[in-house]
N, C-alpha and C positions, 0 to 999 in steps of 0.2 A: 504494500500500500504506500501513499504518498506522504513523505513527513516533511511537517513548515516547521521552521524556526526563526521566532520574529526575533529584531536585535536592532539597537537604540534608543530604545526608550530610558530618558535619565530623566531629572529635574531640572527645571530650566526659569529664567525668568521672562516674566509678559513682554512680546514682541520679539521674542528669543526664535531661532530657528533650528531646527531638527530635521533629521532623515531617516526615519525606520526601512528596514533592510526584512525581507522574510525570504530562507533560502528554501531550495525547493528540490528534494530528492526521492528517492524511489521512483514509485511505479506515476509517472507525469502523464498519463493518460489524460487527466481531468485538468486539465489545469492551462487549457487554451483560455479561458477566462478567470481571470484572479482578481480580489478584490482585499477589503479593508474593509474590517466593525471595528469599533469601540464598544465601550460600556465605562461609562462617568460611574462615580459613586453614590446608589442607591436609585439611580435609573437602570432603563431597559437597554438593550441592543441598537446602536444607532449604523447603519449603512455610510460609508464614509465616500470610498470608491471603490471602483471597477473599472479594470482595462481587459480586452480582448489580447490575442494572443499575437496580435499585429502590430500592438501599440495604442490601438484608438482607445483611446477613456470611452468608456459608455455610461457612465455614473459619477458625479460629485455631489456631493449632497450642499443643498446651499448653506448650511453653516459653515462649510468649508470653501467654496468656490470664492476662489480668487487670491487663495491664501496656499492652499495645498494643493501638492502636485501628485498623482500616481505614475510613476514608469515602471518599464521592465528591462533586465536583461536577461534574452534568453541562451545567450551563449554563456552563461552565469545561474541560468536557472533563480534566477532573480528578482523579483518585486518589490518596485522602490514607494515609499509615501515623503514627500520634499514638504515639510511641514514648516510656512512660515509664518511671521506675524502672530505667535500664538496668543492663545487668549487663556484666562483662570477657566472658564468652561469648555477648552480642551484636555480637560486635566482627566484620565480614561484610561483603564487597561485597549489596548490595541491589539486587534487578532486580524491575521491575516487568514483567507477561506480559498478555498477553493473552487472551482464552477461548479455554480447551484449548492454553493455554500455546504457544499456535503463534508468538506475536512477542514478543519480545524487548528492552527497554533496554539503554543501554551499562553501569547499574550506578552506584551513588554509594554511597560507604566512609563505612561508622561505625564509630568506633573509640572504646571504651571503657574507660578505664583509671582 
């Protein structure tokens, strides 16, 4: 099966910028569309982005649009989130998913203050 491991996430202060990294090994079947959740503390699941396996974003969620970037490298097997401008309500464990969100990261904490 396919295993992510997201890496980046530290503490930062407000208008700080970051770059979450999630590496992508095993079985890459699934994984021509890759995306990005969060989940802040004591909320739900929020949809961050989504790129296809060409490049094209198909997803930013407008809390983030204009601020954060999704890429990939696929000769890296890699998915980038270019996080700038951050704000104290980016402040969320970050999981990187799989197409149709079927697999899952253990998650890397950005914390913005």
């Amino acid at each position: 099966h396919v295993q992510l491991v997201e890496s980046g996430g530290v503490s930062v202060q407000a208008g700080g910028t970051l770059r979450l990294s999630c590496e992508v090994s095993g079985d890459t079947s699934g994984t021509y569309c890759m995306g990005w959740f969060r989940q802040a503390p004591g909320k739900g699941f929020e949809l961050v982005s989504v790129i296809d396996g060409a490049g094209g974003v198909r997803y930013h969620a407008d809390s983030v649009k204009g601020r954060f970037t999704i890429s990939r490298d696929n000769a890296k097997n890699t998915v980038y989130l270019q996080m700038n401008s951050l704000k104290t309500e980016d402040t969320a464990l970050y999981y990187c998913v799989t197409e149709g969100f079927t697999h899952w990261g253990q998650g890397t904490q950005v914390t913005v203050s």
